[in-house]
GURO-931374 format. One record per residue (C-alpha): x, y, z; residue in one letter. Coordinates in steps of 0.25 Angstrom, whole numbers, plus 5000, padded with zeros to 4 digits. Layout:
# GURO-931374
XYZA ...
//
This chain:
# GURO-931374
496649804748X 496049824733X 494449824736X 494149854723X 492749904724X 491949874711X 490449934714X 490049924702X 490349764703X 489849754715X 488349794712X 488349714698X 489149584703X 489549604689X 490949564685X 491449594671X 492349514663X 493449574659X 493649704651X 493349734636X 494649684627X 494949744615X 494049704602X 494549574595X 494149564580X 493949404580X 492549354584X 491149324580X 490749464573X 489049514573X 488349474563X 487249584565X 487549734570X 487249774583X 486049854580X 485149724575X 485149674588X 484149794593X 482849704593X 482249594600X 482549454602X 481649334606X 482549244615X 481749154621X 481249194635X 482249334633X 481649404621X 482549534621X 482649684617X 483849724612X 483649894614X 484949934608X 486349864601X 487349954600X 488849944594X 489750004605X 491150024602X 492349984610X 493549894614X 492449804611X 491449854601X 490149764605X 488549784602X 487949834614X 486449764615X 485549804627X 484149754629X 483149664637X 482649534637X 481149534642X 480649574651X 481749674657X 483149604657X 484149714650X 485649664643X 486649734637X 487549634626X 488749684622X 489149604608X 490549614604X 490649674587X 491949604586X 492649524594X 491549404599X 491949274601X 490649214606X 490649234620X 489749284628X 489849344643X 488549394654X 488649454664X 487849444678X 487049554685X 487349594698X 486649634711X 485249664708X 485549694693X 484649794684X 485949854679X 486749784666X 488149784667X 488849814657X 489349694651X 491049684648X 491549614638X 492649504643X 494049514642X 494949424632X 494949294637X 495949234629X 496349254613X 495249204609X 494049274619X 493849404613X 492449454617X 491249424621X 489749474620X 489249514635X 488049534641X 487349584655X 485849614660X 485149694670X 484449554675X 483049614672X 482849754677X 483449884679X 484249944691X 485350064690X 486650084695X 486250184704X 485350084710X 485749944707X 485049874718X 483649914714X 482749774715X 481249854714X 481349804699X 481149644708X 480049684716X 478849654709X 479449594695X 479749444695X 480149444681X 481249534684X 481649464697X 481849334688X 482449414678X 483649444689X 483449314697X 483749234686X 483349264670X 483949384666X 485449324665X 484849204656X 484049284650X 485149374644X 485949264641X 485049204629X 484949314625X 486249374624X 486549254616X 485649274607X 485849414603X 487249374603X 486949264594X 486249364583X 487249464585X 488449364582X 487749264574X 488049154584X 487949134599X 488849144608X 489949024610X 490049054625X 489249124634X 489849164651X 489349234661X 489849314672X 489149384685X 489349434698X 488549424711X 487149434705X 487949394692X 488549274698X 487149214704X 486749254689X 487849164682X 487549044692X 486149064691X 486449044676X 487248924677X 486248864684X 484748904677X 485348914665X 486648834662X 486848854648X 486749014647X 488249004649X 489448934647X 490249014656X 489849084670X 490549164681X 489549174693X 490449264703X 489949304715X 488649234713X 487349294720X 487049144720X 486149134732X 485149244729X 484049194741X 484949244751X 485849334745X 484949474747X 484749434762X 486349424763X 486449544757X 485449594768X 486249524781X 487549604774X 486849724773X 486349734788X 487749714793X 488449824788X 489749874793X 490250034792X 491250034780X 492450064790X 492249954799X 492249864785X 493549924782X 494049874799X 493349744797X 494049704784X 495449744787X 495149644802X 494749544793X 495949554783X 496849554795X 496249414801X 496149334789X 496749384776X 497849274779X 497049174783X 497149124770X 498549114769X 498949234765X 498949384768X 498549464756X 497449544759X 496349454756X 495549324763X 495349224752X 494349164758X 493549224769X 493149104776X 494449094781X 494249224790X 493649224804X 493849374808X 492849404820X 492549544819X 492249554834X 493949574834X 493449724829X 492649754839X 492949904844X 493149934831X 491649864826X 490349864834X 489849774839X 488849774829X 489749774818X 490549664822X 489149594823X 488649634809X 490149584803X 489949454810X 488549454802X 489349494788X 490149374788X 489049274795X 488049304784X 486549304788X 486049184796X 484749144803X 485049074816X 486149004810X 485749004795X 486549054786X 485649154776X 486849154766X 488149054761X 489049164767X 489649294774X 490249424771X 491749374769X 492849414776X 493549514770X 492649554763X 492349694771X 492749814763X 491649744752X 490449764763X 490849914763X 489949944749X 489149814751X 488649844765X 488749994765X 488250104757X 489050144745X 489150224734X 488250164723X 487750044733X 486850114741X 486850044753X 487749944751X 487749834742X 487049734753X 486049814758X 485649854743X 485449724739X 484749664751X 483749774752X 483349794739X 483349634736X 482549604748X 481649734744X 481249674731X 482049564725X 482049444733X 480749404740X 479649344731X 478649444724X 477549484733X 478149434746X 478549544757X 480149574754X 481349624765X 482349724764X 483649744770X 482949804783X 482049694787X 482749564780X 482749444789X 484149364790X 483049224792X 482949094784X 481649134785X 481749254776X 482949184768X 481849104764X 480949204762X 481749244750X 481949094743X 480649094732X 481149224726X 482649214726X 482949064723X 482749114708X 483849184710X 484749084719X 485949024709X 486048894718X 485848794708X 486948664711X 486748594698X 487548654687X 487548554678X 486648604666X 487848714666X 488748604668X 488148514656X 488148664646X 489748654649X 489548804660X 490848844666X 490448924679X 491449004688X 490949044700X 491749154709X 491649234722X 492449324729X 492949274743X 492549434750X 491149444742X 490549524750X 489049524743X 488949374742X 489949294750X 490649194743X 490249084753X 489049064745X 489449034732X 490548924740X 489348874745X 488648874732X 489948804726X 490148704736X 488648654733X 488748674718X 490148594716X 490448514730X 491848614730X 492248554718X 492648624706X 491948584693X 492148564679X 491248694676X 491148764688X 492248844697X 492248934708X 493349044713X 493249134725X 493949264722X 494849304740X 494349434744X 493549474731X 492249554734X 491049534726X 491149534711X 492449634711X 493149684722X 493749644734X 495049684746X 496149604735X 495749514723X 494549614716X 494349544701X 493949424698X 493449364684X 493549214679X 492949264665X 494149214657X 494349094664X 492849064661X 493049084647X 494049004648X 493448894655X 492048874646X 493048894633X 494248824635X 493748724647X 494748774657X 494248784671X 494948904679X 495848854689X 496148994694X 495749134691X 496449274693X 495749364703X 496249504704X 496449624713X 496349754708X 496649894716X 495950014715X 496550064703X 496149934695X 497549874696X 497749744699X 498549704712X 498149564713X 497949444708X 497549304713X 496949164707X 495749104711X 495648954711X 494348894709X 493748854722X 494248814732X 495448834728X 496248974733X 497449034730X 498549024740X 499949114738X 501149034732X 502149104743X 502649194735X 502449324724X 501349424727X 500149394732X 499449484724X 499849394712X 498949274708X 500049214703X 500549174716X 499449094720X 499148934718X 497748884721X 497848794734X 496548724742X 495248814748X 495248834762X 494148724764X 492848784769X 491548734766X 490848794757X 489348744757X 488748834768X 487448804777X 486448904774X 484848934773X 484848934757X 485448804756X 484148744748X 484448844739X 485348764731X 484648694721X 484748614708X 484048724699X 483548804696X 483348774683X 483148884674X 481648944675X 
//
């Protein structure tokens, strides 16, 4: 229907708040130029070189500081010149990182938000956009593996506070964070090592369960599907289930509901395709163990086409990128004899063969309550058709982390039919950054937040609330249905969530922070 594809998002996992506003003149002003903060600064643990501080002039005229904290972690901070009203906003890294994004300032939250100073890393090493998925930098380099795995993020955000700090005279009021995929295991990961960084996260789409996430990404990539027969797949699928949730509107809002046997397409699939489907949305197993929380969802299959199969800026397709260049170099312990996307044993055996190194990676931790205790707000959200990271696992990881319950700190929204980060057949946006602020500033827990639909021309053409969890959003009876203001929150459909699978010992009560 809309399938807006954002390839750029969907290597990052990085998902912007907002767009720039217009300069405000009220705020905290600098109290050095931009220039003195080319030098070094001793943060414990992070010392820092700041290589270059540049004014840059715009909508919003900001000091533009890039650097790196020891050993090999680069930042970029942008610092408002006007206009800075203490807040400070990270952003995650996706994929396999080694590129910074360029941080964007948020939009206006309110009269009183103006903005705020921002700040992104390259996670310790440097990749390319012509070759994002490079991992030779994690063959033989710990450090840098940590760096990635767990540090860097930390890392950057003591000392973006203190440069912000000397830059403004004071530190920041406020500090959020907000990542996608990698990003979202990133803000997690926070939340739980280091529960005081920040007072505000959004972890959407979260990597969370590292350990078995690459081998995922390897079952996908094995079973690949020629893009046309996605495209036959997915309108079957639409045909079977889009109104098995009440309503016929072009997208499933939750794909558990959908039992579509593509054996029904058989003349128009092989046999072997119709095999390799069946193995999509099964995830991996060994003799009846689950290697992964989840499945490819349904309605989810125009999303594979870049995922599983080569495209323009993706070489071979997202998965099999990521599987074989994790399995190469990334994953197993130093020293030890590594896999690839070829040779990769779907076993509980070689699941656990990959434990040591990956837990440090792993955001499992089910005991929040030192992020509680600091006064943390966390948002966690997922797209219903992710097609990289089924959103079954981070159900899963709710269920165990809350008991179904919605807490005083914590709340989760599945997005219907969105795709991973951005994207998706209907609803293709979704960001809860003004209703975090919101929340950590004012005390207002989100009861509902706007997702929307854009076309091809940026236009948008739907819009629908998202209740926290499991809460769904059911049509009134009358009034488009492409607008949100014809919905009411009513009761989730009532599966279980918490899923049996060979990680299950991963969940822990740590780690603490290292």
């Amino acid at each position: 229907m809309f399938r807006k594809l954002l390839v750029p998002l969907v290597v990052l996992g990085t998902v912007a708040a907002g767009v720039a506003p217009a300069a405000v003149s009220t705020g905290t002003r600098p109290v050095r130029s931009c220039a003195d903060l080319v030098r070094s600064f001793d943060v414990p643990d992070a010392r820092t070189h700041v290589t270059s501080a540049t004014v840059v002039a715009g909508a919003v005229e900001f000091c533009d500081v890039r650097g790196t904290i020891e050993p090999n972690v680069g930042f970029q901070l942008k610092l408002p010149v006007r206009g800075y009203q203490g807040r400070y906003l990270q952003y995650g890294c996706g994929g396999f990182c080694g590129i910074i994004g360029d941080p964007a300032f948020p939009s206006g939250c309110g009269p009183a938000f103006g903005d705020a100073a921002v700040a992104a890393t390259d996670d310790g090493h440097r990749s390319s956009i012509e070759n994002p998925f490079d991992t030779t930098w994690a063959a033989s380099n710990q450090k840098a593996r940590d760096d990635y795995f767990f540090r860097a993020p930390h890392a950057l955000s003591k000392v973006s506070k203190h440069i912000i700090s000397v830059f403004y005279g004071k530190a920041p009021k406020k500090s959020y964070f907000s990542g996608c995929s990698n990003g979202g295991r990133e803000g997690l990961l926070l939340a739980q090592r280091y529960p005081r960084d920040f007072d505000g996260i959004i972890a959407a789409a979260p990597g969370a369960y590292y350990t078995a996430l690459i081998g995922y990404q390897a079952w996908i990539a094995r079973n690949t599907i020629p893009n046309d027969k996605l495209f036959l797949l997915h309108g079957a699928v639409m045909a079977a289930c889009d109104g098995l949730d009440g309503l016929v509107d072009g997208q499933i809002d939750d794909p558990r509901l959908c039992r579509f046997d593509p054996g029904t397409l058989a003349g128009q699939l092989t046999d072997d395709e119709i095999a390799r489907v069946r193995n999509l949305y099964a995830g991996p197993s060994d003799r009846g163990v689950r290697l992964y929380p989840g499945g490819q969802p349904y309605g989810s299959e125009i999303s594979w086409t870049f995922w599983l199969n080569p495209s323009p800026g993706l070489g071979r397709g997202v998965a099999p990128e990521l599987a074989d260049n994790g399995l190469k170099h990334l994953v197993y312990p130093i020293g030890e004899p590594h896999s690839s996307l070829e040779s990769f044993e779907f076993t509980v055996r070689e699941f656990r063969r990959l434990v040591p190194e990956t837990v440090k990676a792993n955001s499992l931790s089910l005991d929040l309550r030192a992020f509680q205790r600091a006064g943390g707000k966390l948002i966690i959200w997922h797209g219903a058709g992710d097609q990289g990271i089924p959103f079954e696992g981070t159900l899963d990881y709710w269920q165990r982390l809350t008991g179904g319950r919605n807490p005083s700190w914590a709340r989760l929204f599945v997005v219907p039919s969105m795709w991973h980060c951005a994207g998706g057949d209907t609803l293709t946006d979704f960001d809860p950054f003004r209703e975090l602020v919101s929340w950590v500033e004012g005390g207002r827990a989100p009861d509902r937040i706007i997702a929307s639909g854009r076309d091809s021309d940026g236009n948008v053409v739907r819009t629908r609330p998202v209740f926290p969890y499991p809460l769904r959003a059911k049509y009134s009876g009358s009034g488009s249905v492409d607008d949100a203001a014809n919905f009411v929150p009513a009761p989730g459909f009532g599966f279980r969530d918490r899923i049996r699978w060979a990680g299950e010992d991963l969940y822990r009560s740590g780690p603490v922070a290292p």
